[in-house]
Rosetta silent file (secondary structure, phi, psi, omega in degrees, C-alpha in Angstrom):
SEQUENCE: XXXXXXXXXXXXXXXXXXXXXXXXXXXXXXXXXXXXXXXXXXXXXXXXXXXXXXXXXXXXXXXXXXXXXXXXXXXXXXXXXXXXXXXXXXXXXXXXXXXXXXXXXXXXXXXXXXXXXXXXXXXXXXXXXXXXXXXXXXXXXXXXXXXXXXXXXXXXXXXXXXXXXXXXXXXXXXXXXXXXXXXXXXXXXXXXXXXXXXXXXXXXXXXXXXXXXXXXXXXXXXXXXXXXXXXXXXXXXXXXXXXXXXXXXXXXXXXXXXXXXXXXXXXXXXXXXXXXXXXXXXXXXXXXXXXX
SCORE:     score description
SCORE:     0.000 S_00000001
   1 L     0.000  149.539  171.992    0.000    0.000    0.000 S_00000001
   2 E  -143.411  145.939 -151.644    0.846    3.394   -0.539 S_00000001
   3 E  -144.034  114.783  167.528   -0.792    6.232    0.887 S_00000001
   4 L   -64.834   80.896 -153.572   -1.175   10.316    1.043 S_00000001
   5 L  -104.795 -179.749  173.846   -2.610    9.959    4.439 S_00000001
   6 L   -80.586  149.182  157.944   -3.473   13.011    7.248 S_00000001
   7 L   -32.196  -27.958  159.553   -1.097   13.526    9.711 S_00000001
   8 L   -74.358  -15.126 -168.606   -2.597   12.039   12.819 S_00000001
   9 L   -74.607 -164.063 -167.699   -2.973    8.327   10.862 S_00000001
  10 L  -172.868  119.833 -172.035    0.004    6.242   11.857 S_00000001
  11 H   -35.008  -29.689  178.971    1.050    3.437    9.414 S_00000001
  12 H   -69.309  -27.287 -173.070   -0.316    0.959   12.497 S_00000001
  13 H   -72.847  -42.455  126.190   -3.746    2.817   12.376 S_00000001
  14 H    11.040  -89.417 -170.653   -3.504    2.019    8.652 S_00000001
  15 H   -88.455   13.674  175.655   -2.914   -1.467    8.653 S_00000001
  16 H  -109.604   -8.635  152.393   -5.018   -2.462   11.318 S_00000001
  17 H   -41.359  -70.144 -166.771   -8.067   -0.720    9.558 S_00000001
  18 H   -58.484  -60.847 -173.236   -6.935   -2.791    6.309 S_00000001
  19 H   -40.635  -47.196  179.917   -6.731   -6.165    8.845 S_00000001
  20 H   -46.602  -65.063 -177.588  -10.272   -5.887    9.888 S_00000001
  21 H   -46.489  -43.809 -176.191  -11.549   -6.002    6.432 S_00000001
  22 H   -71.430  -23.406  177.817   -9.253   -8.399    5.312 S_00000001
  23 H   -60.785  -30.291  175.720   -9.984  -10.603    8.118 S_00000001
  24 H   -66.703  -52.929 -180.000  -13.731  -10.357    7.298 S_00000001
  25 H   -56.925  -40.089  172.139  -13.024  -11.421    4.126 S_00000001
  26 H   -63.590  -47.470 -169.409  -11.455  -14.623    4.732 S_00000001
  27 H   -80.669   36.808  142.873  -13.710  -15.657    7.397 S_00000001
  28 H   -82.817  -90.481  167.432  -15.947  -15.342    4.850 S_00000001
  29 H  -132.139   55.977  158.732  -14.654  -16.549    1.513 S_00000001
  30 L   -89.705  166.996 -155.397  -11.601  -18.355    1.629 S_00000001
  31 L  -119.317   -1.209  170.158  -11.818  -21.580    0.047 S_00000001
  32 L  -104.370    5.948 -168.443   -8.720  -22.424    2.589 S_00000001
  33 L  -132.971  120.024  173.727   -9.863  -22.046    5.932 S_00000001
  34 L   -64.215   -9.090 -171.838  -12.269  -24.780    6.738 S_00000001
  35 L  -118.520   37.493 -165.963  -14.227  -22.854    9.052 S_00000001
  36 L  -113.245  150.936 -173.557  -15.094  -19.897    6.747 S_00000001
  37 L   -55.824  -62.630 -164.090  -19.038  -19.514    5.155 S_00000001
  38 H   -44.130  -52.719 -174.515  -17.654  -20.418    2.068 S_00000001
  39 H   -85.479   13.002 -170.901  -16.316  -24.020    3.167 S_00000001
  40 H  -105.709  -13.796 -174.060  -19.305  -24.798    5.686 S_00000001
  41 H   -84.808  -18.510  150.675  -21.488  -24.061    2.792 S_00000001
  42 H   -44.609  -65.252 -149.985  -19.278  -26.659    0.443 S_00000001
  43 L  -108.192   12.424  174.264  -19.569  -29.115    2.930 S_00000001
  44 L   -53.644  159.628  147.394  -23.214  -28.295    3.966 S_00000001
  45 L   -42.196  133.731 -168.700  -26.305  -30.614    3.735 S_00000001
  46 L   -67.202  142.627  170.492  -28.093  -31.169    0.528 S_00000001
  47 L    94.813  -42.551 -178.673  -31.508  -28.836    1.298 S_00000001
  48 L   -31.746  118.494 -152.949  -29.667  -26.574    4.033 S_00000001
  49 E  -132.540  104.534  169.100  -30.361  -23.316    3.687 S_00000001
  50 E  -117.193  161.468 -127.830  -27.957  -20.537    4.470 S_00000001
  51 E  -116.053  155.537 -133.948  -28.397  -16.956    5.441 S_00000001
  52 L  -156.728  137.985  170.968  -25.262  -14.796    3.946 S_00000001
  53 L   -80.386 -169.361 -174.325  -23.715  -11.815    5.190 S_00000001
  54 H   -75.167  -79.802 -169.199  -23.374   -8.614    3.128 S_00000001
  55 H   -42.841  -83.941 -145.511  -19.722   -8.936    1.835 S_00000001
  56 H   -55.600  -49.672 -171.761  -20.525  -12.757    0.871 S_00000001
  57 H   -60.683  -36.285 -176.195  -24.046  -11.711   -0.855 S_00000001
  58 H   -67.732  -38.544  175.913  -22.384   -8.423   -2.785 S_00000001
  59 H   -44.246  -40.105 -156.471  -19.405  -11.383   -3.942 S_00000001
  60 H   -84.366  -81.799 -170.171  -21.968  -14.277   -5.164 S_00000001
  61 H   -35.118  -65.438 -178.610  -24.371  -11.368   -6.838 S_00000001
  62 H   -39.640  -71.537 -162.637  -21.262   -9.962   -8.787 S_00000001
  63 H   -52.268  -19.535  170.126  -20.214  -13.301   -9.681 S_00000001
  64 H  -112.824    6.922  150.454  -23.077  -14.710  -11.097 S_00000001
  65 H   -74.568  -25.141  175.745  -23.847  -11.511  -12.991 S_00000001
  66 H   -82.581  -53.208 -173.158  -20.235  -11.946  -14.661 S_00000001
  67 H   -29.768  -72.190  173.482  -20.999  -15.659  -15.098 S_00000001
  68 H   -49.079  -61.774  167.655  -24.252  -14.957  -16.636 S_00000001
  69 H   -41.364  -38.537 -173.321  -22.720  -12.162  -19.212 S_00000001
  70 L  -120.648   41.914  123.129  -20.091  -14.347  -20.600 S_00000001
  71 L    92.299   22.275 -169.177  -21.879  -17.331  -20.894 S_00000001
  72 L   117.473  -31.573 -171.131  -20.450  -19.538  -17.936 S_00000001
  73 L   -80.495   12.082  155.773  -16.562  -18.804  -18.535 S_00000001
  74 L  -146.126  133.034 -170.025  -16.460  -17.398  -15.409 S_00000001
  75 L  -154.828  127.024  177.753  -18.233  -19.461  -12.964 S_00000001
  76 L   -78.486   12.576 -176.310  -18.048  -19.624   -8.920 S_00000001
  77 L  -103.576   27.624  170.125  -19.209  -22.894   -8.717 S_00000001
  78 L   -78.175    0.118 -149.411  -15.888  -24.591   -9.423 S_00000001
  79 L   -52.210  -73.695 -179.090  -14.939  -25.263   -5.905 S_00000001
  80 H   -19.173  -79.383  165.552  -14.969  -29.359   -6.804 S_00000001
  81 H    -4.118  -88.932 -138.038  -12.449  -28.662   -9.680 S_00000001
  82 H   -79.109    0.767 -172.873  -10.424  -26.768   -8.141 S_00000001
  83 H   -75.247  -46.703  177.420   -9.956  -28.849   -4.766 S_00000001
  84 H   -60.025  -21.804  161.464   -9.140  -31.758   -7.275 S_00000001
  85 L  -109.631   23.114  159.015   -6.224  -30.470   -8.910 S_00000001
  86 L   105.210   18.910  133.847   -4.838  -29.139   -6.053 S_00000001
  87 L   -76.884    3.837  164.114   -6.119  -25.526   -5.435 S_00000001
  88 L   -91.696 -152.348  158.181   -8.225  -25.975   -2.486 S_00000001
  89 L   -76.399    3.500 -178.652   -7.365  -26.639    1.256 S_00000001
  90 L   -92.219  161.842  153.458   -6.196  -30.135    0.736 S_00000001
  91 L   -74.855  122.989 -179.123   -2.743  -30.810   -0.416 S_00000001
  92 L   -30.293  170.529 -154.252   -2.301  -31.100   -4.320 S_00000001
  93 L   -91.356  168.853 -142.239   -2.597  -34.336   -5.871 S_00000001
  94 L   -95.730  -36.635 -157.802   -0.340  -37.515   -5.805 S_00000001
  95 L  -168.334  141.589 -163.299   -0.579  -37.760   -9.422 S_00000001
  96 L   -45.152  141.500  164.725   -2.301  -35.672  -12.585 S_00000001
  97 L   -91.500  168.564 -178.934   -6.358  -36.334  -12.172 S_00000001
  98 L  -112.229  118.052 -147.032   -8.269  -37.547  -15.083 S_00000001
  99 L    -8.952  -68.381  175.637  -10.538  -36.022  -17.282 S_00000001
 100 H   -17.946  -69.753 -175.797  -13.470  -38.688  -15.971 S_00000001
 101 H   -49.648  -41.593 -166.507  -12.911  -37.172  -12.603 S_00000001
 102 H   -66.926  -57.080 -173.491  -12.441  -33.435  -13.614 S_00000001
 103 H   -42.784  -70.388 -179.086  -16.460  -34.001  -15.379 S_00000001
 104 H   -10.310  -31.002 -159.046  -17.062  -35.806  -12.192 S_00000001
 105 L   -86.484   -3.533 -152.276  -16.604  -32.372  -10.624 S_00000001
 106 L  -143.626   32.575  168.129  -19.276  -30.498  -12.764 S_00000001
 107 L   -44.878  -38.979 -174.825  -22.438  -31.557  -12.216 S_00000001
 108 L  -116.853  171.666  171.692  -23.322  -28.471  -11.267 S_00000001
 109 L  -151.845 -156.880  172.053  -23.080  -25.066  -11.997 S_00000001
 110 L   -63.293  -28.379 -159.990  -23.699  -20.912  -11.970 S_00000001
 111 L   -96.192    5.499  175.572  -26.896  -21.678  -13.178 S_00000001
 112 L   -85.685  -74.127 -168.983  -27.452  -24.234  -10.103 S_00000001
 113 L   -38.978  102.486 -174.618  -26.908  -21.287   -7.344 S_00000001
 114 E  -106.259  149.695 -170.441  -30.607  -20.546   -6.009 S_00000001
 115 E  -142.939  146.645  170.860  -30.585  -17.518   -3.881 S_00000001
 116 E  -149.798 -164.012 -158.443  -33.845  -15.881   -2.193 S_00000001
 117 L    66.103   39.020 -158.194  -34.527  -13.204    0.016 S_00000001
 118 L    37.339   53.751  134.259  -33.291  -10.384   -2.749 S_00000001
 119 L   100.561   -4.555 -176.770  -30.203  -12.632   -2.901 S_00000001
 120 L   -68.798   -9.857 -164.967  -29.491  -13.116    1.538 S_00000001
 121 E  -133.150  133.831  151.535  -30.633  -17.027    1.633 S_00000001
 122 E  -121.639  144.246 -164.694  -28.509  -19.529   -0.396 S_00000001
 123 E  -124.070  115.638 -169.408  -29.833  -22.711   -0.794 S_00000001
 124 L   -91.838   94.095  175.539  -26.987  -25.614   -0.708 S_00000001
 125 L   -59.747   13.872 -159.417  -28.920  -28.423   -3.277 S_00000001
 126 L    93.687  111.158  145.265  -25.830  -31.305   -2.829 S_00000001
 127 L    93.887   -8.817 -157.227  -22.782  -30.842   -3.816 S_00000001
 128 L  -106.267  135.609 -123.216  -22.602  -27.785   -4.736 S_00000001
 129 L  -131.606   96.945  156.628  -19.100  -26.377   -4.434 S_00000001
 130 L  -100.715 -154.613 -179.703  -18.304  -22.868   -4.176 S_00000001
 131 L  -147.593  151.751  176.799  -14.918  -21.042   -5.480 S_00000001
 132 L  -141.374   17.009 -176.463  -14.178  -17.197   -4.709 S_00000001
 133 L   -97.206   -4.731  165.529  -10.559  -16.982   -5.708 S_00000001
 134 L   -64.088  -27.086 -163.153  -11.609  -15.203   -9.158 S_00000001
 135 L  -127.442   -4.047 -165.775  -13.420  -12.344   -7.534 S_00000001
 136 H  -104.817   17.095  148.449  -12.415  -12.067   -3.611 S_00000001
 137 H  -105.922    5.366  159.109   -9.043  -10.380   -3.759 S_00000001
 138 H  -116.544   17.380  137.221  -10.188   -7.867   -5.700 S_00000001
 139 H   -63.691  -62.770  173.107  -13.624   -7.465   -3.609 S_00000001
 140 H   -30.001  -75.572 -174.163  -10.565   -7.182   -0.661 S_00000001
 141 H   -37.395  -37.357  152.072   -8.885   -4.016   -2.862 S_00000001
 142 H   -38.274  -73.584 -170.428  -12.309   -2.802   -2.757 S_00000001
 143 H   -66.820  -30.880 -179.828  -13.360   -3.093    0.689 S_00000001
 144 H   -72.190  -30.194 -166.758   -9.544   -1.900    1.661 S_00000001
 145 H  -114.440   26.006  176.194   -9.768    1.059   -0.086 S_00000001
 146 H   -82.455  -79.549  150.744  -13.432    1.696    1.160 S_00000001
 147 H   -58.709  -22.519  136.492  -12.210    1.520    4.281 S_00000001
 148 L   -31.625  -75.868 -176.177   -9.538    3.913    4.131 S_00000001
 149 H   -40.445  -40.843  164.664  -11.424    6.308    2.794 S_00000001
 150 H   -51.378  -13.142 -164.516  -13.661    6.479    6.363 S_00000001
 151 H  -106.922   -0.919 -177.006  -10.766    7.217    7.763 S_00000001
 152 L   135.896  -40.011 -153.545   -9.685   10.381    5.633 S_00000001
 153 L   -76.911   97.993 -172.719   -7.044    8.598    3.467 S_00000001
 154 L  -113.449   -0.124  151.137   -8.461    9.608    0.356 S_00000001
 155 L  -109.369  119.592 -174.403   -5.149    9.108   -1.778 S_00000001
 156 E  -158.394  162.137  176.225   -4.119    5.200   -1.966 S_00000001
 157 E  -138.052  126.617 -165.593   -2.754    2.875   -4.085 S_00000001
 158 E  -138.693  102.537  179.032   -4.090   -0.684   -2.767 S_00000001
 159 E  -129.490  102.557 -165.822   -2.197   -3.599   -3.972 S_00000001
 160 E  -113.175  119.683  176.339   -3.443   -7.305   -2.995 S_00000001
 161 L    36.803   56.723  160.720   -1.258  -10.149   -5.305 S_00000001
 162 L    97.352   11.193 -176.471   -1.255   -8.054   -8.487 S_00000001
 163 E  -113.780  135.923  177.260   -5.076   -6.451   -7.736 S_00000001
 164 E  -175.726  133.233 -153.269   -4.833   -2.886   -7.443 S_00000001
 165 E  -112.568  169.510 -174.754   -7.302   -0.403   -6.913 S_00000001
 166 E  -132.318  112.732 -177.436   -6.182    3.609   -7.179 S_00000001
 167 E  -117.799  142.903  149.376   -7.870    6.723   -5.085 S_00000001
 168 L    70.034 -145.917 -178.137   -7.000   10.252   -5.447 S_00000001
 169 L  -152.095  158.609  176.955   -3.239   11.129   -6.531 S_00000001
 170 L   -61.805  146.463 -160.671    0.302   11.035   -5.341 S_00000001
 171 L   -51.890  -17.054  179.161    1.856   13.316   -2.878 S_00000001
 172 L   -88.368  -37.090  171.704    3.581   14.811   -6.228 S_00000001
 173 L   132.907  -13.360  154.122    0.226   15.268   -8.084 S_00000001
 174 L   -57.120  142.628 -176.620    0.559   12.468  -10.308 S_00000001
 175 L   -77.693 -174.091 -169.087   -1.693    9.716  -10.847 S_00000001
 176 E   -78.593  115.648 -159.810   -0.282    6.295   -9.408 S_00000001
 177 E   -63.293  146.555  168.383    2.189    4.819  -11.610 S_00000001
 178 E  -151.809  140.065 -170.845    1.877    0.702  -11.756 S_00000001
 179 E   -99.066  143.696  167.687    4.083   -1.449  -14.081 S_00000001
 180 E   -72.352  148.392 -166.592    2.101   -4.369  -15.397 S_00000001
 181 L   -79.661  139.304  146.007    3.434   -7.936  -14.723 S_00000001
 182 L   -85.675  113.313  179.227    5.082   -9.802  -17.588 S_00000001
 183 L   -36.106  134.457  143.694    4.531  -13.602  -17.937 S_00000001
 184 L   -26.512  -77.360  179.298    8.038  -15.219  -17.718 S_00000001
 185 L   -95.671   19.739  151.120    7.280  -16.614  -20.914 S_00000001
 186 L   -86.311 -178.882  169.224    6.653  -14.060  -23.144 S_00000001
 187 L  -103.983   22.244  167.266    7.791  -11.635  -25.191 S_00000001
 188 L   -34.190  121.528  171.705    6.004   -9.064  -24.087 S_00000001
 189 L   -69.974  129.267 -173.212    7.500   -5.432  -23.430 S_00000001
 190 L   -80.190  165.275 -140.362    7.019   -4.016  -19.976 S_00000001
 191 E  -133.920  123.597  166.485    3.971   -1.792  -19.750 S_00000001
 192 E  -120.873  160.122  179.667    3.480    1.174  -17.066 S_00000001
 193 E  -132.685  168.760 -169.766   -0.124    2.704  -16.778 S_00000001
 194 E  -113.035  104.874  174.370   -1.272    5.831  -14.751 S_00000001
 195 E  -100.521  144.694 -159.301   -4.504    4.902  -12.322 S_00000001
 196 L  -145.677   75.562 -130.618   -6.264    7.224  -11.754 S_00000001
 197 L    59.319    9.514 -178.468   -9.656    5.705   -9.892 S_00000001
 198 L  -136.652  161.122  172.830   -9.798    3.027  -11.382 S_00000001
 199 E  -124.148  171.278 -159.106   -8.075   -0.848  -10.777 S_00000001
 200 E  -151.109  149.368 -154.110   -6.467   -2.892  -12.705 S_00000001
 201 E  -149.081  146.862  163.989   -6.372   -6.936  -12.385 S_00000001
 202 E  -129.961  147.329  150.949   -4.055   -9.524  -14.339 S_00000001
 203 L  -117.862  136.760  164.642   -4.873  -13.316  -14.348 S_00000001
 204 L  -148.620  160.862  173.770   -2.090  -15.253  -15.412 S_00000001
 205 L   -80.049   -9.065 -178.244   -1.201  -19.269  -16.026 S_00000001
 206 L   -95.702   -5.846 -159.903    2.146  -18.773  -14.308 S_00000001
 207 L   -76.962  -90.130 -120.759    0.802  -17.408  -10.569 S_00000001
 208 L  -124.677   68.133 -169.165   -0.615  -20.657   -9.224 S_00000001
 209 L  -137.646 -157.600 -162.308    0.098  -23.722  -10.510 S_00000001
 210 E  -137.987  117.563  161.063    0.578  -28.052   -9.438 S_00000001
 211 E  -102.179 -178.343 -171.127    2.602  -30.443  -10.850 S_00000001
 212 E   171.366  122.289  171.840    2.217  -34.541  -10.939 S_00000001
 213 L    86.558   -3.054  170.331    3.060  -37.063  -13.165 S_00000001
 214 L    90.958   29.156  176.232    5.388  -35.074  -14.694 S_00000001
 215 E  -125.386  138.437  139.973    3.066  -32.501  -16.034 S_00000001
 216 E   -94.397  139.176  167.850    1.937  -29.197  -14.511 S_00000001
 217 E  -107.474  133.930  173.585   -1.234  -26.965  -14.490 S_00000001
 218 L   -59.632  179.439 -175.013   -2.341  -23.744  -13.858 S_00000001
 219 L   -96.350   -0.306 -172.280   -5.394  -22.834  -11.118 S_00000001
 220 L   -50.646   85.930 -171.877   -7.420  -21.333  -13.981 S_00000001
 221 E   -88.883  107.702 -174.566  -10.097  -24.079  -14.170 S_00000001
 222 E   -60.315   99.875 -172.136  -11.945  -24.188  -17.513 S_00000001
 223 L   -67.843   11.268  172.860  -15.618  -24.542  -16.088 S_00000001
 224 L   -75.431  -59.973  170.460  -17.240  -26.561  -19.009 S_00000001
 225 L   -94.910    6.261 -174.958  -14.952  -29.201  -18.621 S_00000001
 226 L    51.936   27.926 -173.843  -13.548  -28.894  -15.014 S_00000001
 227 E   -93.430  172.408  172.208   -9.719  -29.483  -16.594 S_00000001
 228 E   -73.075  135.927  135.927   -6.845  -26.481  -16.062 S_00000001
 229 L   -49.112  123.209 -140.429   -6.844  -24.240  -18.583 S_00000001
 230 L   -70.663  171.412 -174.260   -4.645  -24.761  -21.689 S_00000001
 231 L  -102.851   57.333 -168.186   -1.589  -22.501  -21.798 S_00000001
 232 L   -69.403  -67.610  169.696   -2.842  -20.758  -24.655 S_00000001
 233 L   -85.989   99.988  132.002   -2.962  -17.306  -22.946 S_00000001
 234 L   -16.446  -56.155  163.203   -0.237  -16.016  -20.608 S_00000001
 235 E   160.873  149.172 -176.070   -2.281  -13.865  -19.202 S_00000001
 236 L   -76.356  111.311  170.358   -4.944  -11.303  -19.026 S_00000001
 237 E  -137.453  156.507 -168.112   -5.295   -7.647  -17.644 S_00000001
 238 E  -130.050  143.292  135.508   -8.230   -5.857  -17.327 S_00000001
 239 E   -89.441  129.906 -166.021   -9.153   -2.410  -16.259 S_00000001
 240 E  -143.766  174.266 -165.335  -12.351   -1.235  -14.205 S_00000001
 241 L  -101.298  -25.409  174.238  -13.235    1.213  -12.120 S_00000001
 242 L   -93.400  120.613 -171.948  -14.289   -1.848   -9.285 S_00000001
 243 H   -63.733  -13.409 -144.386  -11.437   -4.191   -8.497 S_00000001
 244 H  -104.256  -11.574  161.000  -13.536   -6.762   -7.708 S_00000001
 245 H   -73.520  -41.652  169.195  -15.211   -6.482  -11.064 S_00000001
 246 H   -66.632  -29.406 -164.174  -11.695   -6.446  -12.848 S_00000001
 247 H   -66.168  -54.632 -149.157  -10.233   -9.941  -10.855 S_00000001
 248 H   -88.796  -40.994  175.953  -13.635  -11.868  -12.463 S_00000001
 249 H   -74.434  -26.058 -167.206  -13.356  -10.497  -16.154 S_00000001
 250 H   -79.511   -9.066 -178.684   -9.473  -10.887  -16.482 S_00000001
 251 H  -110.901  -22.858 -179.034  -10.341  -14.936  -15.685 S_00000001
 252 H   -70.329  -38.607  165.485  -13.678  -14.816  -17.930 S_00000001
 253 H   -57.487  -32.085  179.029  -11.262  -13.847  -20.328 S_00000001
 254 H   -92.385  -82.593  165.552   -8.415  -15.929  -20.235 S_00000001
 255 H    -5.324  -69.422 -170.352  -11.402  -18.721  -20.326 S_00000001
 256 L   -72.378    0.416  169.279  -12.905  -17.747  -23.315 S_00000001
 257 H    75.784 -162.465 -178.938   -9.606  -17.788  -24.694 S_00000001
 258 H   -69.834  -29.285 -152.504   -7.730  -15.765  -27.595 S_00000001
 259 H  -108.644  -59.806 -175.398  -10.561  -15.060  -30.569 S_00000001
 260 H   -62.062  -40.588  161.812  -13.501  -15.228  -28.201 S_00000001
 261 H   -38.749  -55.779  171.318  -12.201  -13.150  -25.380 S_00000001
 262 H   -29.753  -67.821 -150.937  -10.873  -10.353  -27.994 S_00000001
 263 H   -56.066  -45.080  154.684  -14.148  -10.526  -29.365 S_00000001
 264 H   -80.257    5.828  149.322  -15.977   -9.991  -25.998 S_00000001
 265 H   -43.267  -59.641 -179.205  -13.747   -7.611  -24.780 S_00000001
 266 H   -86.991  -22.434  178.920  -14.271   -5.120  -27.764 S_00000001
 267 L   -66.102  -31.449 -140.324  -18.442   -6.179  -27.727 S_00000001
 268 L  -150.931   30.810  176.945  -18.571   -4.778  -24.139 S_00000001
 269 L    46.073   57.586 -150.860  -15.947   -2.095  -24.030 S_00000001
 270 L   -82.577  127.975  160.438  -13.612   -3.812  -21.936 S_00000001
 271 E   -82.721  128.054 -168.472   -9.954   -2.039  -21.631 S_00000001
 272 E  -154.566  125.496  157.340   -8.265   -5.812  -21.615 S_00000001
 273 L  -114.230   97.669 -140.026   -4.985   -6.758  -22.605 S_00000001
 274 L   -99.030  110.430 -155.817   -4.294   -9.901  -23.579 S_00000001
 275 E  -126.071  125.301  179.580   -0.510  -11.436  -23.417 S_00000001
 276 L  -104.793 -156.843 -170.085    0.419  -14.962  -25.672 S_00000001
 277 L  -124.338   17.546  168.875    3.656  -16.261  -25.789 S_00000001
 278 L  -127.499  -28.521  179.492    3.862  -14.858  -29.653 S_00000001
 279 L  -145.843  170.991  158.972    2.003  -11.423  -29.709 S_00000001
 280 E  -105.274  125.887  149.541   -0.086   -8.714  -27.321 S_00000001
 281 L   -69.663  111.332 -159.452   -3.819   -8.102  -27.818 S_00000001
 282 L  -122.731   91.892  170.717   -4.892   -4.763  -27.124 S_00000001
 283 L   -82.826  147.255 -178.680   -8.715   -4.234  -27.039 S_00000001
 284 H   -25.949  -26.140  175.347  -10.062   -1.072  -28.566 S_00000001
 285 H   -77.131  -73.788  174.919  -11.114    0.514  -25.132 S_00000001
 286 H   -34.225  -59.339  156.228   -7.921   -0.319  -23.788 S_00000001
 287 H   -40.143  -69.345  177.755   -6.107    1.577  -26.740 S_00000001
 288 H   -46.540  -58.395 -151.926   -8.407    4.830  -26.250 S_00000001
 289 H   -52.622  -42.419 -146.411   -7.775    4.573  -22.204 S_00000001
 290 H   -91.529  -46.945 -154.957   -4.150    4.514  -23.043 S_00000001
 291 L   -64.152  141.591  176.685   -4.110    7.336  -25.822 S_00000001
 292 L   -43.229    0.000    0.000   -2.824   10.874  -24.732 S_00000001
């Protein structure tokens, strides 16, 4: 974090402000702490019906509003996947699982997720598995720089694993410079952007991944077929004015892959930049946001 703050904060008043939230968040929706709503509702009764705090209802509503726009390719209802190749709280697997299994995983889906009470009661049907690591560090960038702001600090730069949201401007008067990551294995040119209110999100295949069998995967989990996502795409950045809106399109993207992403990228005015391991993909929004 970086911060123009008033003179009375104190870096401790700071980060224990940011600790609350983040602590809310996990014992919420981490998909690693077994005692968090997210894993009691994974491991809930079929029929069970549970009653959802704000932060978990504003997460689930985002997520199955991104789901629904792109058609599935971002979908929180992977949690089965991803505990089977080795992204959940268990330890990764002994040896690569196999396609049978990965279906096995994907009975269900976004389109499963019944919600009532204007969205406060989720209803656990069996089985149904969720996943939050697409959208809940950048709901966290959100909530971090939410909080802040009650406290005064109305210039920040908020940076959670490569999610980073931007308030107000730098003690010089500039907005906040951030260099975009480069995949390892591209050829990619480093990239700096100016935020200016707005965040910015990457997904990439190199952040997270499991090997076995003498193969490795990334955590991306393609939700049609519950397999890792091929290493087609390097990775994905997106810019939005919500972070928690950028973390979920930068993975619906790298899902839908090179031609289809592009294409819903430029359909829905996305600024999204899209890094292969032969060229960079610029969508048209992204170009204007960029132009002097």
């Amino acid at each position: 974090m970086e911060a123009v703050a008033p003179p009375e904060m104190t870096d401790g008043m700071l980060r224990t402000a940011l600790d609350h939230v983040f602590d809310r968040v996990i014992a919420q929706m981490s998909q690693w702490d077994e005692e968090s709503d997210l894993s009691r509702f994974n491991h809930a009764a079929p029929g069970s019906r549970h009653r959802l705090r704000n932060e978990f209802a504003l997460v689930l509503d985002c997520a199955l509003n991104i789901a629904r726009a792109t058609s599935g390719a971002f979908d929180p209802t992977i949690g089965g996947a991803s505990e089977l190749w080795g992204f959940g709280h268990t330890a990764g697997p002994c040896q690569r699982p196999s396609s049978e299994d990965a279906v096995g995983t994907r009975k269900l889906d976004w389109r499963d997720v019944a919600v009532s009470e204007r969205g406060r009661v989720l209803l656990q049907p069996g089985g149904l598995k969720l996943d939050f690591s697409g959208i809940a560090k950048g709901f966290a960038v959100d909530a971090g720089v939410i909080a802040l702001k009650k406290l005064r600090v109305d210039h920040v730069l908020l940076n959670i694993g490569g999610e980073l949201r931007a308030s107000g401007l730098r003690q010089d008067g500039l907005p906040w410079w951030v260099d975009l990551e480069t995949p390892p294995a591209s050829l990619a040119q480093s990239a700096r952007i100016g935020l200016l209110g707005w965040s910015v999100a990457t997904s990439g295949n190199y952040r997270r991944r499991r090997a076995a069998s003498g193969q490795s995967w990334g955590h991306t989990i393609e939700p049609e077929s519950g397999l890792p996502l091929a290493d087609d795409i390097l990775s994905v950045t997106v810019l939005h004015p919500g972070c928690m809106q950028a973390d979920a399109l930068a993975t619906a993207i790298m899902v839908l892959g090179p031609e289809t992403g592009a294409v819903f990228a430029n359909a829905n005015a996305i600024p999204a930049r899209m890094v292969t391991k032969s060229e960079v993909w610029e969508s048209k929004t992204w170009t204007r946001w960029l132009s002097p």
